[in-house]
C-alpha positions as CSV (number, residue, x, y, z in Angstrom):
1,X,35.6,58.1,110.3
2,X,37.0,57.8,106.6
3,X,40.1,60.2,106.2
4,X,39.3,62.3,103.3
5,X,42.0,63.6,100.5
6,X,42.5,67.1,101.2
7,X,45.4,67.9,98.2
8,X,45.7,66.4,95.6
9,X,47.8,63.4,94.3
10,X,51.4,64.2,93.3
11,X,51.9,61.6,90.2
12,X,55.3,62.0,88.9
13,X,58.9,61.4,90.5
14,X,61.8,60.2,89.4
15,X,63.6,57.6,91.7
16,X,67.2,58.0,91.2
17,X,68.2,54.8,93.3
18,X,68.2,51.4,91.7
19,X,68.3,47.7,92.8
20,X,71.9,46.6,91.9
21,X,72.0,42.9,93.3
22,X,69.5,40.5,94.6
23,X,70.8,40.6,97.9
24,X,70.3,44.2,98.5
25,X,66.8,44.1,97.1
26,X,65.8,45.2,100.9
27,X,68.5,47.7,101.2
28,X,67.4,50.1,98.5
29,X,66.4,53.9,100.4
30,X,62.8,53.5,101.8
31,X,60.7,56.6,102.4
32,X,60.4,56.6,106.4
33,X,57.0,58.6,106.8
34,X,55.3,56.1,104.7
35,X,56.9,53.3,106.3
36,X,55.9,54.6,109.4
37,X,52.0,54.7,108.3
38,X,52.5,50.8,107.3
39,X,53.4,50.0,110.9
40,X,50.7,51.1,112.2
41,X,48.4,49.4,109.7
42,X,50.4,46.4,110.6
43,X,50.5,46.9,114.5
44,X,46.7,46.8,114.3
45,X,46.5,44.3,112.2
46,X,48.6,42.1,114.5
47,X,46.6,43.4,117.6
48,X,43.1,43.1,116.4
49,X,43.1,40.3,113.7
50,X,45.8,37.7,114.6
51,X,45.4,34.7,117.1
52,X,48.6,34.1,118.6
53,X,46.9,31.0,119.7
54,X,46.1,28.8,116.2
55,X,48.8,30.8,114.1
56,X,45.6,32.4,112.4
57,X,44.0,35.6,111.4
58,X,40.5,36.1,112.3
59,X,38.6,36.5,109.1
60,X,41.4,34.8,107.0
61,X,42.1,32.1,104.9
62,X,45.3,30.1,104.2
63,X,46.1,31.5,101.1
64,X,45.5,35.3,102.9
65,X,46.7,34.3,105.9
66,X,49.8,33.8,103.9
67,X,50.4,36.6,101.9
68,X,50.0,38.3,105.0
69,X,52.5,36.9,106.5
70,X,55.0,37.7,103.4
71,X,53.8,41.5,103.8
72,X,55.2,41.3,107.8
73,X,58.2,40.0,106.6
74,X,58.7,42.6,103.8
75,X,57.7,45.1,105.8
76,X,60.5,44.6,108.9
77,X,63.1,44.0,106.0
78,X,62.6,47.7,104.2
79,X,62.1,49.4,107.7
80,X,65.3,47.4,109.3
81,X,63.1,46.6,112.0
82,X,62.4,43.3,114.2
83,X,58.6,44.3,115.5
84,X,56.9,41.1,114.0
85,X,59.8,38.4,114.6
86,X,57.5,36.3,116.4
87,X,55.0,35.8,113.7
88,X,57.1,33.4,111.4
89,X,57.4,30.7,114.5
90,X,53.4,31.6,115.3
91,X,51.8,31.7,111.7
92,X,50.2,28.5,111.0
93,X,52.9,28.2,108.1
94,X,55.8,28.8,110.2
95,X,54.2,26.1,112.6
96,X,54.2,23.6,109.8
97,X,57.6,24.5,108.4
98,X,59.6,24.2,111.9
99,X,57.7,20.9,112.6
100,X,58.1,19.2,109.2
101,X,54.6,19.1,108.8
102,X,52.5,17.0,105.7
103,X,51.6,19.9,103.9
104,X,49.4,17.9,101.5
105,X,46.9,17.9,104.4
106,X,47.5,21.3,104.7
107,X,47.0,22.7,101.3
108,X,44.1,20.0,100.7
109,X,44.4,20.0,97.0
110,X,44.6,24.1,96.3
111,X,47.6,24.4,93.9
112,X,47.4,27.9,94.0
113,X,47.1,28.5,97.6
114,X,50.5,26.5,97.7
115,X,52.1,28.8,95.9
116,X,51.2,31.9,97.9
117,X,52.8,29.7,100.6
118,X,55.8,29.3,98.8
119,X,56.6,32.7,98.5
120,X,56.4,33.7,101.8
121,X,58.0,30.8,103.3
122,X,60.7,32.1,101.1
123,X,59.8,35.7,102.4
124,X,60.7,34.6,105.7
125,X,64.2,33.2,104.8
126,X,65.3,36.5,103.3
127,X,64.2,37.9,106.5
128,X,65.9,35.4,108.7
129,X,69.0,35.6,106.4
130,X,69.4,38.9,106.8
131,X,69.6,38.7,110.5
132,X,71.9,36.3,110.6
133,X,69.4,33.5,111.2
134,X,69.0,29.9,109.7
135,X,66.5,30.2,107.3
136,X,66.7,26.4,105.9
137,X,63.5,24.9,107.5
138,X,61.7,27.4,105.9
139,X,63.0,26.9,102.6
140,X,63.5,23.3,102.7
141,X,59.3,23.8,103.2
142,X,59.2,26.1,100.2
143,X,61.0,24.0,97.8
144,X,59.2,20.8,98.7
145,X,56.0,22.3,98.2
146,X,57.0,23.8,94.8
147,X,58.2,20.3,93.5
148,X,54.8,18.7,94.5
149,X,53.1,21.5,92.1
150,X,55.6,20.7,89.9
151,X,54.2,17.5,89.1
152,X,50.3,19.1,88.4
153,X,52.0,20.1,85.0
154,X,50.7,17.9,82.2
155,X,49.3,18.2,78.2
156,X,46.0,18.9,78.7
157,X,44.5,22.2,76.8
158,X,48.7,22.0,75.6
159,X,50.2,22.3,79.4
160,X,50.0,24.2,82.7
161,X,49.7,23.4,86.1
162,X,46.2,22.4,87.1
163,X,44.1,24.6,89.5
164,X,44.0,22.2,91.8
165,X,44.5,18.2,92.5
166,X,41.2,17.5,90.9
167,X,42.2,18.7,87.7
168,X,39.2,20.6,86.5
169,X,40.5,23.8,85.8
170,X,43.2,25.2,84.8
171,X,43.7,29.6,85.4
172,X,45.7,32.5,85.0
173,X,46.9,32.8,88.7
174,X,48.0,29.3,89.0
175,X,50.1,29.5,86.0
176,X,51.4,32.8,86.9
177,X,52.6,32.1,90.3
178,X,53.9,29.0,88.8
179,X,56.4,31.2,87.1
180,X,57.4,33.7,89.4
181,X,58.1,30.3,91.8
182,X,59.9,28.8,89.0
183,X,61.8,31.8,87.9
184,X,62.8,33.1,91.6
185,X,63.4,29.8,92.7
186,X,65.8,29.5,90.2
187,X,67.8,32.7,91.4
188,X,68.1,31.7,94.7
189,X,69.1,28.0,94.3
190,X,70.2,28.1,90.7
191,X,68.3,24.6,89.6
192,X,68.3,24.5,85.9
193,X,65.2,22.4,86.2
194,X,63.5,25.4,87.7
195,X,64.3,27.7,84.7
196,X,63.4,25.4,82.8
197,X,59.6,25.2,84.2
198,X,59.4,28.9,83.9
199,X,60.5,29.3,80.2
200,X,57.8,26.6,79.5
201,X,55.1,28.0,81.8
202,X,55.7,31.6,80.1
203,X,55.5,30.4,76.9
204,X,52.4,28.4,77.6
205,X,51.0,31.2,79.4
206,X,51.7,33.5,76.1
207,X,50.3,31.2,73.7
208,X,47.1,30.4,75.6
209,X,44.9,33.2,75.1
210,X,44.6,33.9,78.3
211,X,45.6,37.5,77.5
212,X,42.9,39.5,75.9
213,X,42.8,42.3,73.5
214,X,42.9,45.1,76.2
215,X,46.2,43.3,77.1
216,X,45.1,41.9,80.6
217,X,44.6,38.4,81.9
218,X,41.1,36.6,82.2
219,X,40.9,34.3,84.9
220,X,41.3,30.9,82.9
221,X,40.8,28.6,80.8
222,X,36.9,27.0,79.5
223,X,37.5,23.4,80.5
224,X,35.5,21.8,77.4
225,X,37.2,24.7,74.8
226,X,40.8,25.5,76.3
227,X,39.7,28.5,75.2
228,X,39.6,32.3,77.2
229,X,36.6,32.0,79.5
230,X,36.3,35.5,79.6
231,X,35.9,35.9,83.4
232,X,37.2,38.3,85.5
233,X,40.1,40.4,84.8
234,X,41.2,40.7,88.9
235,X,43.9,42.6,89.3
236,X,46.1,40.4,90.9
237,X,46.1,38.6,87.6
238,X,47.6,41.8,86.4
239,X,50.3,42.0,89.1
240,X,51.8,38.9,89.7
241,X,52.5,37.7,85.7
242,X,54.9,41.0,85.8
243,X,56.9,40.2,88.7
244,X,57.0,36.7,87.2
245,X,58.5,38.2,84.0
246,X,60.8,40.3,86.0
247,X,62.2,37.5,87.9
248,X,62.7,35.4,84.2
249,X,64.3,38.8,82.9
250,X,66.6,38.7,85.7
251,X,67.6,35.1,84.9
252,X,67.5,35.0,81.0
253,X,68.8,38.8,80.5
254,X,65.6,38.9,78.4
255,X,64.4,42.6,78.0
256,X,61.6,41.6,75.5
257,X,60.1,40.2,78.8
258,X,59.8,43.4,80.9
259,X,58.0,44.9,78.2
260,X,55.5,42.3,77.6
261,X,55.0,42.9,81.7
262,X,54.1,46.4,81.0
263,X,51.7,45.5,78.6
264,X,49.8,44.5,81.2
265,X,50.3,47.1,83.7
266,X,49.8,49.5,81.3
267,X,46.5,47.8,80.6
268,X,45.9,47.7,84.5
269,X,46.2,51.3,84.6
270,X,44.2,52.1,81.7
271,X,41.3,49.7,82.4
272,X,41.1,48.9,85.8
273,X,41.4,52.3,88.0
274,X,38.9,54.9,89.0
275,X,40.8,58.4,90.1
276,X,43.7,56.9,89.2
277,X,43.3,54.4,92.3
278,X,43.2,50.9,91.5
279,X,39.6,49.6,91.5
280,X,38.4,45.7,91.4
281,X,35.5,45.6,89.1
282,X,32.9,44.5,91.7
283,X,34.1,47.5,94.4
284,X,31.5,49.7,94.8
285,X,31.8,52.8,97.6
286,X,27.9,53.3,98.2
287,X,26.3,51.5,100.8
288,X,24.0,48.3,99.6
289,X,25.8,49.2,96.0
290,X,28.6,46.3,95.6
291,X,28.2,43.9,93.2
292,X,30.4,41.1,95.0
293,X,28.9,38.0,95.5
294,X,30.3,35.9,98.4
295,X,33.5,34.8,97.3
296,X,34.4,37.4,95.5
297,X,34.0,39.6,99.0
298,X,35.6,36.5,100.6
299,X,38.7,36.3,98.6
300,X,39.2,39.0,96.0
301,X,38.2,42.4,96.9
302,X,41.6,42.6,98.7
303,X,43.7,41.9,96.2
304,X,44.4,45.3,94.8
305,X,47.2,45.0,97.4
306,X,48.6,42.3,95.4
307,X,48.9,44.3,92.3
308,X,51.0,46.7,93.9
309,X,52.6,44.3,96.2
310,X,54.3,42.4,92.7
311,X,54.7,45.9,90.9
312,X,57.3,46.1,94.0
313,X,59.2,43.0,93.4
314,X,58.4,43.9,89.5
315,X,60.7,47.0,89.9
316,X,63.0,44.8,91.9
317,X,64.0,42.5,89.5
318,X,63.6,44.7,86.4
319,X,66.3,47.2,87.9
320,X,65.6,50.1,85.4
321,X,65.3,53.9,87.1
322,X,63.3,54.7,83.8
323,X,60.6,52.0,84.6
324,X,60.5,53.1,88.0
325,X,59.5,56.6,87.3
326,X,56.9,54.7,85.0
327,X,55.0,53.4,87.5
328,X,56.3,55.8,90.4
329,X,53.5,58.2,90.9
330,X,50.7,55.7,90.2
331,X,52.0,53.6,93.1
332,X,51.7,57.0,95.3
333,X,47.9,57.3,94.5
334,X,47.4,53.7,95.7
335,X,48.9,54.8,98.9
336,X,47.4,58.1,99.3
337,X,43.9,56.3,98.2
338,X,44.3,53.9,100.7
339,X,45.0,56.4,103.8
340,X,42.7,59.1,102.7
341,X,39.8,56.9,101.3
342,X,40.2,53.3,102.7
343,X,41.4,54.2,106.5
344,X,39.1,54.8,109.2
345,X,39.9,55.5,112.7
346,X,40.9,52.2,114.0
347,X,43.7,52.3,111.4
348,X,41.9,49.3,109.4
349,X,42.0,49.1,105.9
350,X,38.9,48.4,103.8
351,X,38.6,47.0,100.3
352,X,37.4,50.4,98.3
353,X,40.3,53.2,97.9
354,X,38.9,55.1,95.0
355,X,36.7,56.8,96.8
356,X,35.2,57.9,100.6
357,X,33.9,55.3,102.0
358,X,29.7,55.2,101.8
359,X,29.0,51.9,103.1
360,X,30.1,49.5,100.8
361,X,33.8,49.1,101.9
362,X,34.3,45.8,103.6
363,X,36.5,45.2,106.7
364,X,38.7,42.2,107.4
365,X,42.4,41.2,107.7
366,X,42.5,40.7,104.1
367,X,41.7,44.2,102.9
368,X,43.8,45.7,105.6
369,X,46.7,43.5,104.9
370,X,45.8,44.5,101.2
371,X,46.4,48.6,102.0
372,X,49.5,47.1,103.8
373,X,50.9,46.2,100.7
374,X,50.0,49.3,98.7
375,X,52.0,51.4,102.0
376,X,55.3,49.3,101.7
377,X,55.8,49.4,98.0
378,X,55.1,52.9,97.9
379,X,57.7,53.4,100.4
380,X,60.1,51.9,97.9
381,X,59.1,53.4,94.8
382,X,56.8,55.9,95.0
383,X,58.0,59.5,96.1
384,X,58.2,60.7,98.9
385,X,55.6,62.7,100.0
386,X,52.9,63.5,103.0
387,X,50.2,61.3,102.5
C-alpha cells in the first residue's frame, strides 16, 4: 500500500550551514529523521535486491549497479555510520578494483557507464579515507579508467568524448560526466591536465547546441548534422552538467559558472515537475498508462534520483547559503514525494513520485536506489521536517 501525503509540502527554508572545505563536504549537519528513512530504503535494498554472491543487484545493470553503490557510500558518510562497509569489497566494482581487474572487458566499450564507475570508485575512497582506511586501489582504478576515456576525445562534430568505443554517437551525458570527472578529479589530485579537459569539455559542451531554448539539455548530438537531435530532455541530463560546473567553479573561482548551472535547474523545475515533484517525461501513475518503451523503463525512469543526487554535490561545491535556500524546499518535495507517493509497504521505491501510485510505477533496484538519492540530499539540504 502506497503511503499517501496527508499535509502538505513545506517549500521554503533557509539553511544556515555551509560547506567550508572539501574535506568536510560529509561533515556538514544532516537532518537525522530523514536519514533515518534512507536507511531503511537502503537496508531493503541491500536485503532484497543485492547478491552478495556475484557483487550484483538483481534487476541492475553496471552503470546502476554503480551509482548504487556511490549512494551506500554517501549515505554511511552523512549518517557517520559503517552499516554497508562490506559492499565496497562485494560490489562487482570493488571486486575489480582490489583485484586489478581489465576493466576494458568490463566496461565493454560504454564510455558513459565508465564514468558512473568512476565516481563511485572515488565515492568509496572518501569513505575509506574518512575511516582511516587506504583508499588507493580504488582510486588508482578510478583514475585509470578516466584516462582511457580521456583518449575517446577527438574533432569530430568540433570535440567531445564519444558515446562509446564505436564512435557513433556522441551525447549530453557522456560529455557531462566527462566534466564533473575532469573537474573533481582535478581537486582531489590537482593534475593540470585534468582541468584542462574540463575547461575544454565545458566549452564544447556550451557551444554545441546541446542546450535548447527552454535552457535544458537534449540527449545528443544528430550524427550526420552535429546538430541538437532533439531527444529527450531526462533529467539526469539536467542534474549532473550542474554539479559538473560546481566542481569547475570550485577550481577556476568562476561564479559565471554556477549561474549558467541554474539555468538549467531552473529549467528543470519549471519544465520537468508535476506537483512540484520531479517527473521523467514518459512516468505515468495510472495503470497500463506509461509511455516508456523498454529501455527507457530499463534505464531511465530512475534517474530522477540522479537529479537530486548531483543538486547535492551541486550545493557542495558551490558553497553559497543563498543558493541553498534556492533549491531547499524543492529538494524536500522530492523526498516527501518519494515517501508518500513512491513507497509502498516493503519500503521499496518505485519510479513515479508525483503522484499515488495506480499501477504504472515500476519496481526494481534502480528506482529504489533512485528515492535513495532523493532521501540523502534532502537530509543535507532540504529542511528538516516530518516527512
Amino acid at each position: 500500500m502506497v503511503k499517501f501525503l496527508s499535509t502538505a509540502f513545506v517549500f521554503l527554508a533557509t539553511v544556515s550551514a555551509a560547506v567550508t572545505a572539501p574535506s568536510s563536504l560529509e561533515k556538514r549537519a544532516q537532518c537525522q529523521s530523514t536519514l533515518n528513512v534512507a536507511v531503511s530504503v537502503a537496508q531493503r535494498l541491500q536485503s532484497h535486491y543485492f547478491n552478495s554472491g556475484n557483487g550484483q543487484y538483481t534487476g541492475g545493470s553496471l552503470w546502476t549497479d554503480a551509482n548504487t553503490v556511490e549512494d551506500l557510500h554517501n549515505l554511511m558518510l552523512a549518517n557517520n555510520s559503517d552499516e554497508f562497509s562490506n559492499v565496497a569489497a562485494q560490489s562487482t566494482i570493488g571486486r575489480a578494483a582490489l583485484s586489478n581487474a581489465n576493466w576494458n572487458s568490463i566496461i565493454n566499450g560504454s564510455n558513459d557507464d565508465a564514468l558512473w564507475i568512476v565516481l563511485a570508485l572515488w565515492k568509496i575512497g572518501d569513505y575509506m579515507g574518512a575511516r582511516g582506511r587506504d583508499p588507493t586501489p580504488y582510486n588508482n582504478a578510478a583514475n585509470s579508467i578516466y584516462n582511457t576515456i580521456a583518449g575517446q576525445w577527438d574533432n569530430t562534430c568540433g570535440g567531445g568524448v564519444w558515446w562509446s568505443t564505436a564512435h557513433t554517437y556522441k551525447n549530453a551525458i557522456t560529455n557531462q560526466l566527462f566534466l564533473l570527472t575532469s573537474a573533481n578529479g582535478y581537486l582531489r589530485f590537482r593534475n593540470a591536465d585534468w582541468l584542462a579537459n574540463a575547461q575544454k569539455t565545458w566549452n564544447w559542451l556550451s557551444a554545441s547546441g546541446m542546450r535548447n531554448s527552454q535552457g535544458l539539455w537534449n540527449d545528443g548530438l544528430d550524427s550526420s548534422t552535429c546538430r541538437n537531435n532533439g531527444q529527450t530532455t531526462w533529467t539526469y541530463n539536467q542534474g549532473v552538467i550542474a554539479s559538473g560546473l560546481a566542481n569547475l567553479y570550485a577550481a577556476t573561482g568562476n561564479k559565471t559558472l554556477l549561474d549558467q548551472a541554474e539555468i538549467t535547474l531552473d529549467a528543470t523545475i519549471a519544465h520537468l515537475s508535476s506537483n512540484n515533484i520531479l517527473r521523467e517525461s514518459c512516468d505515468n501513475a495510472a495503470s497500463g498508462g506509461s509511455v516508456c518503451n523498454q529501455d527507457q523503463q530499463l534505464f531511465k525512469v530512475w534517474t530522477i534520483g540522479l537529479w537530486t543526487k548531483h543538486v547535492q554535490y551541486y550545493l557542495d561545491w558551490a558553497n553559497d547559503p543563498a543558493r541553498t535556500a534556492k533549491y531547499s524546499g524543492f529538494l524536500f518535495s522530492q523526498a516527501s514525494g518519494v515517501f508518500h507517493f513512491g513507497t509502498n509497504a516493503d519500503d521499496d521505491i518505485g519510479s513515479v513520485w508525483y503522484a499515488p501510485n495506480a499501477g504504472g510505477s515500476i519496481f526494481t533496484p534502480k528506482t529504489s536506489a533512485s528515492g535513495l538519492e532523493a532521501h540523502i540530499c534532502t537530509a543535507k539540504y532540504g529542511p528538516c521536517n516530518t516527512l
